[in-house]
Structure formats: structure tokens, C-alpha cells
ZAMARGU-4260 file (C-alpha; in steps of 0.2 Angstrom, whole numbers, plus 5000, padded with zeros to 4 digits):
<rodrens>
0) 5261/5146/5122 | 5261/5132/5110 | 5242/5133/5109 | 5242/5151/5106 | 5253/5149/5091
5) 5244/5136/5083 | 5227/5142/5085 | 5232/5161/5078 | 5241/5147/5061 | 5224/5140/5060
10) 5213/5156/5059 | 5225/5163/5047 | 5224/5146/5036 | 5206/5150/5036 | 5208/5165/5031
15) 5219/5160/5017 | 5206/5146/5012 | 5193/5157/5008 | 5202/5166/4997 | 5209/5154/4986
20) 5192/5148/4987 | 5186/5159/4974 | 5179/5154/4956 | 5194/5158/4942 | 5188/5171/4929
25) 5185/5162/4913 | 5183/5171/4895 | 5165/5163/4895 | 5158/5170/4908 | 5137/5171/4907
30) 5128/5187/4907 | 5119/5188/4923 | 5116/5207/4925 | 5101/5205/4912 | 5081/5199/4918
35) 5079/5182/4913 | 5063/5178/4902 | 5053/5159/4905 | 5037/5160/4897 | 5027/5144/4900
40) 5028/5129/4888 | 5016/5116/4885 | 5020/5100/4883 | 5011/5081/4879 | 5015/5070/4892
45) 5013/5049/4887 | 5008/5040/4903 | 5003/5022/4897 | 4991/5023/4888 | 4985/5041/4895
50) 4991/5057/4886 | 4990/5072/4895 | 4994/5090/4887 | 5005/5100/4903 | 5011/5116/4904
55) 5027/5118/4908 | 5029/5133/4923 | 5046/5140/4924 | 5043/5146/4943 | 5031/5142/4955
60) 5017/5155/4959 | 5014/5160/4941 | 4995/5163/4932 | 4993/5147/4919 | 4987/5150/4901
65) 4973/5139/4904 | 4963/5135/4917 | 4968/5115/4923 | 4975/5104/4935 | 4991/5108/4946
70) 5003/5093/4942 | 5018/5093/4954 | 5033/5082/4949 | 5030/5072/4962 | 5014/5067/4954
75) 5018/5067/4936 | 5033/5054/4941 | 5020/5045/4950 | 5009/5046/4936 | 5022/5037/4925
80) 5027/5026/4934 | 5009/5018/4938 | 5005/5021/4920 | 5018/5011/4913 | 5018/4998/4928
85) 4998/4996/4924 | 4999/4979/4918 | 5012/4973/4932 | 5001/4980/4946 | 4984/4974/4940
90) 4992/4953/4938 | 4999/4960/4954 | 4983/4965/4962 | 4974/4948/4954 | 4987/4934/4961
95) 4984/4942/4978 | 4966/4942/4977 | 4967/4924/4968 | 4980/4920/4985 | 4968/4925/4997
100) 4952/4919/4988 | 4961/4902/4990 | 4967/4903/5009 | 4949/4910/5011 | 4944/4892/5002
105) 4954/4880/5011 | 4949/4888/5028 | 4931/4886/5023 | 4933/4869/5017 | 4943/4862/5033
110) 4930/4872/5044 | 4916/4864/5035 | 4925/4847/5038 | 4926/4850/5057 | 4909/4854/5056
115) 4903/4841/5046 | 4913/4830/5062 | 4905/4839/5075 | 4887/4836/5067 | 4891/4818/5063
120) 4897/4813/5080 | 4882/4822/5087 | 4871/4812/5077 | 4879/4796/5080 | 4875/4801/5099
125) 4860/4805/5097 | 4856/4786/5088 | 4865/4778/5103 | 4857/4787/5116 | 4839/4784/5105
130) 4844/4763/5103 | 4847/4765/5122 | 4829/4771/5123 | 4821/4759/5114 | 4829/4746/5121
135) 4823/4752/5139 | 4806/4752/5131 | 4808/4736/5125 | 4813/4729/5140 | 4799/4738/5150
140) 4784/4729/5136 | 4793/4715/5141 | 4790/4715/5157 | 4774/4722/5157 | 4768/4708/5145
145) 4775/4694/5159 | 4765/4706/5174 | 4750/4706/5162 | 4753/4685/5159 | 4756/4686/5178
150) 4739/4695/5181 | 4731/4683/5170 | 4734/4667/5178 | 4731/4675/5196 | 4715/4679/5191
155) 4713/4664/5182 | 4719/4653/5197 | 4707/4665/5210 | 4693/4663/5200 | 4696/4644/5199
160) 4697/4640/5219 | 4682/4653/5219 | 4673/4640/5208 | 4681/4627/5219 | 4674/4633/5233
165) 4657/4639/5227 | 4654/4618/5222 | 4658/4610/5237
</rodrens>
């Protein structure tokens, strides 16, 4: 029974809202029973250093005076603002081109670096592994030099007991 009670006291009160709701009557009241002229206006628009003449459309769909561009005001807040941020985004756009042409040059330098490592320590191998080389050649003359000395007295001792044995 209570729920009934209270919800018949809130529709009422809902009831009563809407009509105390309602705008008081003033003495200034505006004409609004009339037609209501806009006619385009033109304006100039500064944006930097840009100046643009605009016409003004009271309502969207309507002919332009002159032919042109459709400027929103989306755009033409747009257009201020990077108008008259111009200078600030351009040292903007240079100090991050200046950054990444400078991260672009320290990776370049430490990857020439590494390279100029890599190319050392592959020439420093190749010298070991050429001083190996020669010193196997070396020992190789060496030792052909004692077989050739070897040869020599042989030949030279044969050919003395040949004589040796051809005299007596």
C-alpha cells in the first residue's frame, strides 16, 4: 500500500515540475513570429602571415557570391592556429631532424668503428697466418739447401771412391 502511495506522490510531483518549469514572461520578449534575414558577409581573415578574404554563411547549404573554397571552422581554427604557430613548428621540425641527423651520426660512426675492428683484426690475421707461411718456407729452403749440400758431398765422396777404385 505504501508503494502505491508514493509512486502515485512522485508522478504527481512530475507533473508539477513541468509546469513550474516553464520560462516567466518578461516585457522584452523577442519577435520570433517574423522570417529572419542573414545575407552572407565577407570577411578578411589574418592567419600569420596569410590573409584570406571569407565569406561568412549564415546557414549551411546556401549559394556563395563568389565562386571559392569551402572553409569549415574546423579548418579555419586550424588554419590559425598553424599560421600563427609557423615559426614554433618549423624550429620544431628542424631540432628533430637536427636530433635524428645526430643519432643517425653517432650509429654511423660507432658502426664504422666496429668495422674498422673487424677489418683490423682480420688483417692482423691474415699477417700472422702470412709470417706462419713464410716461415714454413723458410724452413723448407733450409732444408732443401742441407739435402742439396747432402747430395753434393755424396756425389762428391761416390765419385772420389769411383776414382779410388778406377786407380788401383
Amino acid at each position: 500500500m505504501f508503494n502505491k502511495i508514493m509512486s502515485v506522490f512522485l508522478s504527481l510531483t512530475l507533473c508539477m515540475n513541468t509546469v513550474y518549469a516553464q520560462e516567466e514572461k518578461t516585457d522584452n520578449n523577442w519577435d520570433l513570429t517574423g522570417s529572419m534575414v542573414w545575407s552572407p558577409e565577407q570577411k578578411e581573415l589574418t592567419f600569420g602571415e596569410l590573409t584570406l578574404k571569407v565569406w561568412v554563411m549564415p546557414a549551411s547549404g546556401m549559394a556563395t557570391p563568389n565562386p571559392g573554397y569551402l572553409l569549415f571552422r574546423a579548418d579555419v581554427s586550424q588554419l590559425l592556429e598553424r599560421m600563427n604557430n609557423i615559426a614554433g613548428r618549423i624550429d620544431q621540425v628542424v631540432k628533430e631532424e637536427r636530433k635524428a641527423c645526430d643519432l643517425q651520426l653517432k650509429e654511423k660512426d660507432v658502426s664504422c668503428k666496429i668495422s674498422m675492428q673487424q677489418l683490423q683484426d682480420s688483417f692482423d690475421a691474415q699477417v700472422l697466418k702470412i709470417k706462419s707461411l713464410e716461415g714454413d718456407v723458410d724452413d723448407r729452403d733450409d732444408t732443401i739447401f742441407y739435402w742439396q749440400l747432402g747430395a753434393g758431398a755424396a756425389t762428391v765422396l761416390a765419385l772420389s771412391f769411383g776414382l779410388f777404385a778406377i786407380s788401383k
